[in-house]
C-alpha positions as CSV (number, residue, x, y, z in Angstrom):
1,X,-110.1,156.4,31.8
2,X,-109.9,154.1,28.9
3,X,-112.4,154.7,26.4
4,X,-112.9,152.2,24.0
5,X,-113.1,153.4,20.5
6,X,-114.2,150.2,18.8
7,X,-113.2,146.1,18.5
8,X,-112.7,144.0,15.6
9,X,-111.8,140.4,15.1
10,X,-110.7,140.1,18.8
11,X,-108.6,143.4,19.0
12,X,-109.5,146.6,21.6
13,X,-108.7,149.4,20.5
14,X,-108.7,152.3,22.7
15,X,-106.8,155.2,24.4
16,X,-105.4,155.7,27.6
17,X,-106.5,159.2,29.2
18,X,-103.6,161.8,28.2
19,X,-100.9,159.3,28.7
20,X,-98.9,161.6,26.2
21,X,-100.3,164.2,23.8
22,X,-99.1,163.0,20.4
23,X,-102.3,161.2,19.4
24,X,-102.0,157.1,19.0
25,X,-103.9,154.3,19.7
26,X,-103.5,150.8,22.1
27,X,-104.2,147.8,20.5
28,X,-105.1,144.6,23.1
29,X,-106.6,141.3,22.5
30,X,-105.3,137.9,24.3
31,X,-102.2,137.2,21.7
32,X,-100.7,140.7,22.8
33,X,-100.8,144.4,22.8
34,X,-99.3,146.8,20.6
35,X,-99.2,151.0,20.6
36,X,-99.5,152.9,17.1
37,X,-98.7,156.3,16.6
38,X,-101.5,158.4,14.4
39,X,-99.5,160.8,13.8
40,X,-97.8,162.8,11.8
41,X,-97.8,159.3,9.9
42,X,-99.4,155.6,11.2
43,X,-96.3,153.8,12.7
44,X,-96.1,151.1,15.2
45,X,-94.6,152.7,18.6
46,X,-94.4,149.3,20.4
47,X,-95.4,145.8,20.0
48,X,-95.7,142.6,22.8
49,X,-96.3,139.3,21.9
50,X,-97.6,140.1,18.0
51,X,-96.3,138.1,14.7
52,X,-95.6,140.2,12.0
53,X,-99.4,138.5,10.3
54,X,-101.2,140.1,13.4
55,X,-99.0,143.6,13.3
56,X,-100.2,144.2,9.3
57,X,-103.6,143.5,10.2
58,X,-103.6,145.7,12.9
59,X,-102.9,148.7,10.7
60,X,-104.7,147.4,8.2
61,X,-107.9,147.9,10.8
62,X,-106.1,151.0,11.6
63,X,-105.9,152.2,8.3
64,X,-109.6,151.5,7.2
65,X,-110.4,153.5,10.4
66,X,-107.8,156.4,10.3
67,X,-110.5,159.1,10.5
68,X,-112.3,157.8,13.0
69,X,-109.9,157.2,15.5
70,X,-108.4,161.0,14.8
71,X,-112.3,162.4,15.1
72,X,-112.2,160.0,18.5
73,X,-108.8,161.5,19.9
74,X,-109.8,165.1,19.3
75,X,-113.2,164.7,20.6
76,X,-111.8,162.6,23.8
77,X,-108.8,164.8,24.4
78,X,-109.6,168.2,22.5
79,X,-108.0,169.6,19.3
C-alpha cells in the first residue's frame, strides 16, 4: 500500500505502508525521488537525482503542508 497523500507541481507525495515507524514522507516525480523525515524535526533522509532548487522546494511544499501530512500519517498508520 502506497497511499497518496497529495501532488503538487509534478511531485507525489505519499507513504509507503509501515516501511519504518518514525513518520516521513516519499517524494517522486520524473526528475527524481527523495525521503523526508517529519519528525522530531523536517530533514531530508535521502535524495536521488534532485538539484539543490528542487530539494528546497520540496520542503517548502512540505513545510506549507506539515500538518497535514502528520494528521495523514497518524490516521494511515495510528498514533
Amino acid at each position: 500500500m502506497t497511499p497518496t497523500i497529495f501532488r503538487e507541481r509534478g511531485y507525489r507525495f505519499f507513504f509507503f505502508s509501515r516501511e519504518e515507524s518514525r513518520m516521513h514522507v516519499h517524494v517522486v516525480s520524473g526528475d527524481g525521488e527523495a525521503k523526508f523525515w517529519l519528525e522530531p524535526v523536517l530533514q531530508l533522509e535521502k535524495s536521488y537525482h534532485y538539484n539543490q532548487r528542487q530539494i528546497r522546494e520540496i520542503q517548502s511544499l512540505i513545510e506549507e503542508r506539515h500538518l497535514e501530512l502528520i494528521d495523514a500519517w497518524k490516521s494511515c498508520f495510528g498514533g
